[in-house]
N, C-alpha and C positions, 0 to 999 in steps of 0.2 A: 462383328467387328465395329459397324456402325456406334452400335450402345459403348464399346469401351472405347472409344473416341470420344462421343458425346462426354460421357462420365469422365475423359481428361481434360475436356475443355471446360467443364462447368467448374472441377478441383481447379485447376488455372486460374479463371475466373476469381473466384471464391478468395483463392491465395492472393489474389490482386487484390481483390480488394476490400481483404483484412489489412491489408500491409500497413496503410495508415496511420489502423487501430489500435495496430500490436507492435509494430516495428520501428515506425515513425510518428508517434502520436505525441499531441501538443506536450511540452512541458514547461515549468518555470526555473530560474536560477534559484537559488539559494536568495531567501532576503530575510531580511529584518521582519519577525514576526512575535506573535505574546507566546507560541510553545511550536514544538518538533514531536509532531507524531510519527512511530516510526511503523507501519502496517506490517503484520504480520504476510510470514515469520518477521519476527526480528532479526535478521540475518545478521553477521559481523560488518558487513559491508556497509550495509542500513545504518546501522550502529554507529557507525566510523563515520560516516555523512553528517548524523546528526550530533554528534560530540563536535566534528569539524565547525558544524555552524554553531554550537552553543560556543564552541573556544574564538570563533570571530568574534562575539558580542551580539550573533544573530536573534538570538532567543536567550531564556535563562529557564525554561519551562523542555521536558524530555519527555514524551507520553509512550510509553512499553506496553503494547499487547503480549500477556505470556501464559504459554501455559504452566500453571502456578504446581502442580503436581508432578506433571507427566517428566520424568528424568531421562529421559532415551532426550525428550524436544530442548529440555533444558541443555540438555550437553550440546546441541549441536548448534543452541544459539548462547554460548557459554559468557558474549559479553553482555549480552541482556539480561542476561541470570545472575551475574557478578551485580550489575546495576541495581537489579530489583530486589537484590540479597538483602543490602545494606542501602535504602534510598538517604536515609539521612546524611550518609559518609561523604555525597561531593558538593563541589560550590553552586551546583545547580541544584533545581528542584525534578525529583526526580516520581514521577509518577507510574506505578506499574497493576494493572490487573488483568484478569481474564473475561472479554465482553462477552456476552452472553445474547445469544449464538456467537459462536469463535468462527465468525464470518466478517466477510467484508463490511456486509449491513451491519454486522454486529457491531463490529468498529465505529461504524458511522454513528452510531445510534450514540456508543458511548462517548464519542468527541462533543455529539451537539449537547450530553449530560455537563461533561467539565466547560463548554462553551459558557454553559447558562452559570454554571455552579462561579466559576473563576470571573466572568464579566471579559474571556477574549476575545481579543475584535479580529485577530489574524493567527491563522495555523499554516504551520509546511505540513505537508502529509509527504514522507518519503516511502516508496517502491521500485517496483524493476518493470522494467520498459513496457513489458506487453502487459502491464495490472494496468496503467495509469490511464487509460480511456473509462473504463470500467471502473476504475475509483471514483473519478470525475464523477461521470453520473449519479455513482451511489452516495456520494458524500454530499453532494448540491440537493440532493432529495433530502436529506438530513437539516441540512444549517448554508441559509443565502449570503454566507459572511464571506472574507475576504479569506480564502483557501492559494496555499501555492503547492503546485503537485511539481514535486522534484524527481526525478530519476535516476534512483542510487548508483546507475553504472553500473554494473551488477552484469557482470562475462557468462554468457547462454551459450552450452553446450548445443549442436543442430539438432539435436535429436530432442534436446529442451523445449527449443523453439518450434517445432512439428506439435508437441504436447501441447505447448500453451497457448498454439493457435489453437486446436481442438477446445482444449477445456475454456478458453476465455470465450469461445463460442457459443458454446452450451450457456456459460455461463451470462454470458446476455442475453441468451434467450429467456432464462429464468426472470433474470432483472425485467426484462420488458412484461413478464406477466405479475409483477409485484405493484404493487402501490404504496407511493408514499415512501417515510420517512420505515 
């Protein structure tokens, strides 16, 4: 009885103090920046953030992680696929590929690519609440430049939020055995 006590005050524990990281972690408003990275998935919701801030005047730059093949991913992120169909059809500039690794890092890797290529001095990078601790990091390993991490809003089922505490878990422990950019 002792141990399964222990083992619910350490889950306890543990659950406190993800909370933070996953649930309540730093974010920025929407502002004024050179492009709108939308971090996969490209979700509709993501989508709809970052059209929202190119229609203020926020950016005039959209950057689309997609998977360029895959048709089951394509339908379920259906306005990032319409985007990336036709990039030259709207009054922004519309930039779409698939980073390689189709990971976080991957992402990373490829913003500090268009950072250098384009000469931007500021990116929004948009996700959903429990990714943005974990972007942070990975992205600042990448490019020291002026970054805004927005929080799509994005409605988490609880059985979501049990998951993504686990895998953003894991998933830092990885980041912390990694170096570098």
């Amino acid at each position: 009885m002792r141990i399964v006590i222990a083992g619910a005050v350490v889950a306890a524990l543990a659950l406190i103090a993800c909370l933070p990281l996953y649930a309540f972690p730093a974010s920025d408003e929407p502002r004024a920046v050179d492009a709108v990275y939308v971090i996969g998935p490209p979700t509709d919701a993501r989508m709809a953030l970052a059209e929202q801030m190119i229609a203020d005047g926020l950016a005039d730059t959209l950057v689309v992680p997609l998977v360029e093949d895959d048709a089951t991913e394509r339908a379920a992120m259906e306005r990032a696929a319409e985007l990336c169909d036709a990039p030259d059809a709207w009054s922004f500039t519309v930039l779409c590929s698939q980073p390689e690794p189709f990971t976080t890092r991957g992402e990373a890797r490829w913003m500090r690519e268009l950072v250098d290529e384009r000469g931007w001095e500021s990116v929004a990078v948009i996700t959903f609440r429990p990714h943005l601790t974990r972007t942070r990091v990975i992205m600042e390993r990448c490019w020291d430049g002026d970054i805004a991490y927005v929080d799509s809003g994005e409605s988490l089922d609880p059985w979501f939020w049990a998951y993504q505490f686990a895998y953003q878990t894991a998933a830092f422990v990885k980041v912390a055995l990694q170096d570098g950019c």
